[in-house]
NUGU-411190 format. One record per residue (C-alpha): residue in one letter; z, x, y negated. Coordinates in pm, whole numbers, padded with zeros to 5 digits, always signed. Example, Ala and Ser with C-alpha at 12.3 -4.5 7.8 and 13.67 -1.06 7.14 Angstrom:
# residues 2
A+00780+01230+00450S+00714+01367+00106
***
This chain:
# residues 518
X-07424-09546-09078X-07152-09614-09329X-07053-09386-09567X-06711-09348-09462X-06830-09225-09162X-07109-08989-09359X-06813-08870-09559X-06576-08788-09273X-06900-08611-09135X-06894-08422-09415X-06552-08381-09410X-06514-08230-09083X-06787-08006-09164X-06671-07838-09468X-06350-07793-09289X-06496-07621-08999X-06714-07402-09265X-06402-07372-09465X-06279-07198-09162X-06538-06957-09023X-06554-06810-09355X-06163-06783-09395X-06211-06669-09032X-06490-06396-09094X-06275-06316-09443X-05981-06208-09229X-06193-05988-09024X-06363-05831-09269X-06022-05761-09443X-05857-05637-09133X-06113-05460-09068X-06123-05250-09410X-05743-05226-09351X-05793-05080-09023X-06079-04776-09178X-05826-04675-09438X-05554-04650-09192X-05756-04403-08967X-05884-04246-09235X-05521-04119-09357X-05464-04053-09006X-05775-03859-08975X-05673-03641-09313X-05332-03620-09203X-05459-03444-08888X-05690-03219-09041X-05330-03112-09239X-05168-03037-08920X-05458-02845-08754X-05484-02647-09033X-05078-02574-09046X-05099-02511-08707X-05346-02244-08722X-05206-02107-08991X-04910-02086-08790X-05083-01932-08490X-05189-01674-08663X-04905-01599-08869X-04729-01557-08464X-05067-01362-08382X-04981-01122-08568X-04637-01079-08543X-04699-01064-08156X-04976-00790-08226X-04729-00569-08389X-04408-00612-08169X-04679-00526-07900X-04773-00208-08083X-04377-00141-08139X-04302-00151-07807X-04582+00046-07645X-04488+00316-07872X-04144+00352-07766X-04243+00313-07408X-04474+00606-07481X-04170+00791-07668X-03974+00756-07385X-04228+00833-07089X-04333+01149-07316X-03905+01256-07298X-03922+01162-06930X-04241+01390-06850X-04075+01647-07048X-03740+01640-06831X-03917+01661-06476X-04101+01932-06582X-03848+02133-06673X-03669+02037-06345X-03977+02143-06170X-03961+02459-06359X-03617+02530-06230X-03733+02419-05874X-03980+02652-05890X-03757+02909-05960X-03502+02846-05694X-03749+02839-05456X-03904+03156-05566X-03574+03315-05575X-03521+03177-05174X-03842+03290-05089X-03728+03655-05152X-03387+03586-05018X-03603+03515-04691X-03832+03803-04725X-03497+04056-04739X-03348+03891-04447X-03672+03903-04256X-03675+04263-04278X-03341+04305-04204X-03377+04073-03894X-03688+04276-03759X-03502+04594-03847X-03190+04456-03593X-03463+04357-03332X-03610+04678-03349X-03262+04783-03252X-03186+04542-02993X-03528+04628-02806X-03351+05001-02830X-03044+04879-02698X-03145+04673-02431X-03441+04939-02289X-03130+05182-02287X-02884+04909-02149X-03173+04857-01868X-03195+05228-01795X-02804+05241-01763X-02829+04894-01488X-03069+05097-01310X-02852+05396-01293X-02487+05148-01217X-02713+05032-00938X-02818+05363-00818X-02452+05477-00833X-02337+05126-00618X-02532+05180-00379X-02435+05570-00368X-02066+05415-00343X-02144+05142-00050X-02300+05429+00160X-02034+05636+00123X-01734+05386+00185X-01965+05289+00464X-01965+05652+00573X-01619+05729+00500X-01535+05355+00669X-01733+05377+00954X-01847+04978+00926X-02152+04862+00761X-02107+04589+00458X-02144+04309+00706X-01835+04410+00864X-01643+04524+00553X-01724+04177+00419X-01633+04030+00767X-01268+04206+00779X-01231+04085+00365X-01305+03718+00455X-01082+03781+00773X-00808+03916+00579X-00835+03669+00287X-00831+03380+00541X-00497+03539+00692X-00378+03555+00374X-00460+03143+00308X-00329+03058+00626X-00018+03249+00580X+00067+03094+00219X-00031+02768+00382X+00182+02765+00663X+00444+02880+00391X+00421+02623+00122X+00369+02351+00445X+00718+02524+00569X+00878+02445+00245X+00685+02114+00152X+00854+02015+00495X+01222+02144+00455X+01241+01938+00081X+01091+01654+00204X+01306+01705+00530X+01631+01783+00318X+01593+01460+00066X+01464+01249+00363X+01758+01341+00619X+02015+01354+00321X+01957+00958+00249X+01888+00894+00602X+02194+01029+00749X+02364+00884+00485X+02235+00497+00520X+02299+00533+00912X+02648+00712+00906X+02757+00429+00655X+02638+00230+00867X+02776+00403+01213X+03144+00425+01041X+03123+00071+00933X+03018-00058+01296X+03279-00040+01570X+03205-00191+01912X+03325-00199+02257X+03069-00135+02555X+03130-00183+02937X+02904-00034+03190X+02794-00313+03413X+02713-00303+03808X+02528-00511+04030X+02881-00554+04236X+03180-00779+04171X+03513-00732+04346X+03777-01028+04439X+04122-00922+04516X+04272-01153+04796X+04637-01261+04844X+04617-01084+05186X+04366-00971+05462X+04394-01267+05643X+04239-01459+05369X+03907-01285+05494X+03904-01477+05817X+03940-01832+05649X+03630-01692+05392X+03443-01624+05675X+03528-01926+05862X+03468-02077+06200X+03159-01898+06339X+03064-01779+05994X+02980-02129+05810X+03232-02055+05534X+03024-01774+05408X+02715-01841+05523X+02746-02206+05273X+02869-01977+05001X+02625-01735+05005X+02363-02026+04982X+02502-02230+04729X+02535-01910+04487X+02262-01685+04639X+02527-01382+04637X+02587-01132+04907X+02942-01141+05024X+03048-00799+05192X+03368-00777+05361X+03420-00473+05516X+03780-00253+05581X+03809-00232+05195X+04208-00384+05175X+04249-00670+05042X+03890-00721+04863X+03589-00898+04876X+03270-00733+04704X+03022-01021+04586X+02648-00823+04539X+02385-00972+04378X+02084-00832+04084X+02184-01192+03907X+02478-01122+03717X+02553-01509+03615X+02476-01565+04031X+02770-01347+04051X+02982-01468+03818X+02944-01841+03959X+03046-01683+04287X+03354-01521+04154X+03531-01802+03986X+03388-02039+04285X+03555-01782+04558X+03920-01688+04324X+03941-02140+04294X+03905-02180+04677X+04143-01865+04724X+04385-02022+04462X+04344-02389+04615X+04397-02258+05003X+04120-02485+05123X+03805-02353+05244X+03578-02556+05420X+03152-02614+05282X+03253-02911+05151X+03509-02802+04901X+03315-02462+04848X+03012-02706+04727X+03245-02889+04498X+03396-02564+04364X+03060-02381+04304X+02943-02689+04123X+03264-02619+03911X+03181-02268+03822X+02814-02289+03717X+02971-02598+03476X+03205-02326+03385X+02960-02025+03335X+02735-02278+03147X+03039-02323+02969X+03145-01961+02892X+02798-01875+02800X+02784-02100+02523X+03068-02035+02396X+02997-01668+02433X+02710-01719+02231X+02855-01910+01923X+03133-01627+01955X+02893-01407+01907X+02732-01579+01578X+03063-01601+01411X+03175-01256+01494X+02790-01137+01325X+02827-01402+01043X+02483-01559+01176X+02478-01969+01121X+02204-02209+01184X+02072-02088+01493X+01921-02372+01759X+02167-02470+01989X+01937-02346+02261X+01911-02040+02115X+02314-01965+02126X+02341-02035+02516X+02031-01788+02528X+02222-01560+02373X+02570-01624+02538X+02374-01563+02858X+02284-01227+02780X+02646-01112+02828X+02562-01097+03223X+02252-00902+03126X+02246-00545+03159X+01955-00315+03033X+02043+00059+03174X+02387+00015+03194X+02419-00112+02869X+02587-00483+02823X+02266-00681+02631X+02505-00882+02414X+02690-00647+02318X+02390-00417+02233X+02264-00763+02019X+02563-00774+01853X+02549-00409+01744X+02223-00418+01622X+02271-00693+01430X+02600-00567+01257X+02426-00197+01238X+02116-00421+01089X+02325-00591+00832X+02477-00267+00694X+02131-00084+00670X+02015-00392+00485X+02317-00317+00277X+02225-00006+00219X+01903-00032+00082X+01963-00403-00100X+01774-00678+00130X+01863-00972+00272X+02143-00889+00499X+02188-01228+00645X+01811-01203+00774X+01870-00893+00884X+02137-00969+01117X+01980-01286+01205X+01700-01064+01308X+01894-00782+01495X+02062-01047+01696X+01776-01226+01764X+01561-00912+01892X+01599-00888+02235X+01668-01291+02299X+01343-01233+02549X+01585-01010+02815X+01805-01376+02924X+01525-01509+03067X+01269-01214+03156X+01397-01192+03534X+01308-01599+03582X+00949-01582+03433X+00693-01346+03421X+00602-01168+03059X+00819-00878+02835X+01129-00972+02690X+00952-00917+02398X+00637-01170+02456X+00924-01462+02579X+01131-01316+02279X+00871-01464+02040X+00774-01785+02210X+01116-01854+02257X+01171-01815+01883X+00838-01962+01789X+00954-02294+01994X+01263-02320+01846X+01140-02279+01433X+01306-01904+01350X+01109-01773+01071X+00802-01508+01065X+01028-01213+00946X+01244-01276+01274X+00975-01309+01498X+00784-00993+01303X+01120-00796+01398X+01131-00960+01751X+00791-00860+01828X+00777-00528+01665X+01110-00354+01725X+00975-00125+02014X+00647-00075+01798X+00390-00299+02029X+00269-00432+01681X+00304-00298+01321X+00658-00436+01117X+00510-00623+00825X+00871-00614+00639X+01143-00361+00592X+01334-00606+00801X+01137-00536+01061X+01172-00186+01006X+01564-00196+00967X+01577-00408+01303X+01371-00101+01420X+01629+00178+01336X+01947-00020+01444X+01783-00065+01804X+01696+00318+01828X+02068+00355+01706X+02254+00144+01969X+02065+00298+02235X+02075+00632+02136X+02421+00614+02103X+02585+00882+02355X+02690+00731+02622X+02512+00376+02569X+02261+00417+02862X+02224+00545+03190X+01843+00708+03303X+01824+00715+03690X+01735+01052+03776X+01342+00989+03834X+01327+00899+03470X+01493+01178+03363X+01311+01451+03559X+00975+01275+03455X+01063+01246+03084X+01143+01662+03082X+00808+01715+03279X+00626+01550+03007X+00746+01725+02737X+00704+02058+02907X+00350+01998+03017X+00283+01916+02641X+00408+02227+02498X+00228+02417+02779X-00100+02295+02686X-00136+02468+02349X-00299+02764+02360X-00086+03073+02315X+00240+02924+02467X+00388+03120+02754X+00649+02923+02912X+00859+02625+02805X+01222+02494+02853X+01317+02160+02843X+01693+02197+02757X+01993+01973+02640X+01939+01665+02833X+01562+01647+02682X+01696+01704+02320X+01558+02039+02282X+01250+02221+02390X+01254+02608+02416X+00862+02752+02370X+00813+03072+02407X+00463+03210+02253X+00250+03514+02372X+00318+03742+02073X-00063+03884+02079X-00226+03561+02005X+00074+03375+01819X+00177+03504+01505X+00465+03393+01244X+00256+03189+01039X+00078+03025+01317X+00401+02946+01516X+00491+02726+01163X+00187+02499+01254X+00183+02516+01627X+00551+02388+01589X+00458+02103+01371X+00145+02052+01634X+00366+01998+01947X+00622+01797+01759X+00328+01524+01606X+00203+01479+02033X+00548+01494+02142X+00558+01181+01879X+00252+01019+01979X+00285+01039+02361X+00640+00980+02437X+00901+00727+02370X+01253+00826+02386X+01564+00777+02157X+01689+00977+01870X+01506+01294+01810X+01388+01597+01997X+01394+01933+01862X+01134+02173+01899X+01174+02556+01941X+00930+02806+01886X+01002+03191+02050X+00792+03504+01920X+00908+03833+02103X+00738+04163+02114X+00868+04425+02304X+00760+04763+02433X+00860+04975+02703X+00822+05331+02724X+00962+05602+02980X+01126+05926+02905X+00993+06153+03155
***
């Protein structure tokens, strides 16, 4: 081995030597650096433990002694506190002592006034017992002096109370009645005499007869014609009864059909106007006529619209109606009757502020059903409201059709109106004829409904059926009764007969005694 070798050996080594000890130097120094840093931190806490328990303390005791402080003004103040209730209590006490003997005196007086009361009420007791002694003393004696027991004093009381009742009833019924009468008939009479005055209308009583004057009386023989075959083809082409007979100068056409009649009538003055009579041109003129009458009614009808103010109606409808001017319902002319009640209709609707053009509509409209009731079976009032149902008139109008003689309830004051002006027109004096069946069976009936009230003697039937007499049996019947039992036979008269207008109802009380001077 060289020696530069040896010597960089050596070298190398003292280097490395060189630096553990500069390495272990450094530690050592670091770590004596390190010791006398924690030992100044160590002293420097010992400083602040020692501050800090100094400083504890030092707040120890000021804690200790704001303690003490305030327990001894909380003991100040619960001492004051103590002292206040108990002087409260002490003036409790004494209120309550002084309530006690309030108590005490009104005890005693309170026992002193039930002492009393028990006094009182053992004498009020005696003094019941002696009240009831002295009723009953009374009752036998009025029952003495009376001659009728209690039973029957009560009896004749409750008899003569109930008398009383029925008397002040019948009374304040009376007068009830008369006001509502008075106010009712007042507005009444006034809505119908408005609309009486207002409605003017001419009425001709109709027959089943026609009569054609001729030229001459030789005129009958060419009607009649060669063996009869003149007359005998007119009377089957218009299904009229031709009657000559010694009447001068005449010819009396009979039939029920009134527009039968009427075709035969124009049919029978053309041939008499034209001279020739033969079946052939008595054919041609009857044709002629019914073209006519189909005609006239027509134009009867729309006359009859304008003169009512009634537009719109179906054509159908109109010829319906013109055809009820050869209808007759107890010798009163049917147009003319549908006419009235329609005007009579439209100034009641007037009156009381409804539709007045429905009104009419529906007062013309009302008996529609009579042109056709003698060709199919039904009441003009059933074919009345099919005939107005087919042809699209509204529900009020058929309501008024099919309620006007009350067969169903009016469900508007239309209905109600239409209602009035019928019973109006027909009441009408002079308006219809009864045949004299009728009229003896309608007096019959309201007789034999008076006489079947108990009490009634006899009964009248007087003024055409306008007025019943009734004449009571005085014993049974007395003045306050006869009130009611007139308002009793009025209400059946109502519900059991149907006539026009209004039928008054007289009740006769008479007592009378006989005696003979001897």
């Amino acid at each position: 081995m060289s020696e530069t070798v040896i010597f960089a050996i050596i070298v190398v080594v003292a280097i490395v030597v060189t630096a553990l000890i500069t390495w272990f130097a450094a530690i050592a120094y670091r770590k004596n650096i390190a010791e006398a840093k924690v030992g100044k931190a160590e002293d420097k806490a010992r400083e602040i433990i020692d501050e800090a328990l100094k400083s504890a303390e030092a707040k120890k005791r000021e804690t200790l002694l704001e303690a003490k402080e305030e327990a001894l003004k909380t003991k100040n103040e619960i001492d004051k506190e103590v002292k206040d209730r108990r002087s409260e209590l002490q003036r409790m006490e004494k209120r309550v002592i002084s309530k006690e003997e309030n108590l005490d005196r009104k005890s005693e007086a309170i026992e002193k006034k039930e002492a009393a009361l028990a006094k009182r009420e053992s004498e009020l007791e005696k003094m019941k017992n002696q009240v009831s002694e002295l009723e009953a003393k009374r009752t036998q004696e009025l029952e003495r002096i009376s001659g009728l027991t209690s039973e029957q004093a009560k009896e004749y009381l409750l008899k003569t109370v109930e008398d009383e009742v029925k008397h002040e009833t019948a009374v304040m019924i009376k007068e009830l009645e008369t006001r509502a009468k008075e106010e009712a008939d007042k507005k009444a009479k006034d809505y119908v005499v408005t609309a009486i005055q207002k409605c003017a209308a001419d009425h001709v009583s109709e027959t089943t007869i026609s009569l054609v004057q001729l030229p001459n009386d030789e005129m009958k023989g060419r009607i009649i014609g060669r063996e009869g075959r003149n007359i005998r083809t007119l009377e089957t082409m218009t299904g009229v009864d031709l009657i000559i007979d010694d009447t001068p100068e005449a010819v009396i056409l009979s039939s029920f059909d009134p527009v039968r009649r009427e075709v035969a009538r124009i049919a029978l003055e053309k041939l008499i106007l034209d001279g020739r009579i033969h079946p052939a041109r008595i054919e041609e003129m009857v044709e002629k006529a019914q073209k006519e009458v189909e005609t006239m009614m027509r134009e009867e009808g729309e006359a009859a619209t304008l003169e009512v103010g009634v537009h719109g109606i179906h054509p159908e409808l109109v010829r319906l109606l013109g055809k009820m001017k050869f209808r007759t319902s107890y010798g009163q002319n049917a147009l003319k009757h549908s006419m009235e009640v329609a005007q009579l209709s439209g100034l009641l609707a007037g009156e009381i502020g409804v539709d007045v053009r429905m009104a009419k509509r529906a007062g013309l409209l009302h008996d529609i059903g009579k042109s056709i009731d003698h060709e199919m079976e039904g009441s003009h009032i059933s074919i009345g409201v099919d005939l107005c149902r087919k042809y699209k008139e509204s529900a009020i109008v058929i309501n008024a059709v099919e309620s006007h003689h009350g067969d169903v309830e009016p469900q508007s004051l239309i209905a109600c109106i239409v209602q009035a002006a019928d019973t109006i027109s027909a009441a009408r004096p002079g308006a219809r004829r009864e045949t004299l069946e009728t009229y003896t069976t309608r007096l019959k009936a309201l007789e034999d409904i008076a006489n079947g009230f108990k009490g009634v003697d006899k009964t009248f039937a007087i003024q055409a059926g306008r007025e019943i007499r009734v004449m009571v049996v005085p014993e049974q019947i007395n003045d306050a009764d006869m009130v009611l039992l007139a308002r009793d036979i009025s209400k059946q008269i109502e519900s059991e007969l149907e006539y026009p207008g209004q039928i008054k109802v007289n009740l006769i009380r008479e007592s009378r005694v006989t005696d003979f001077a001897k």
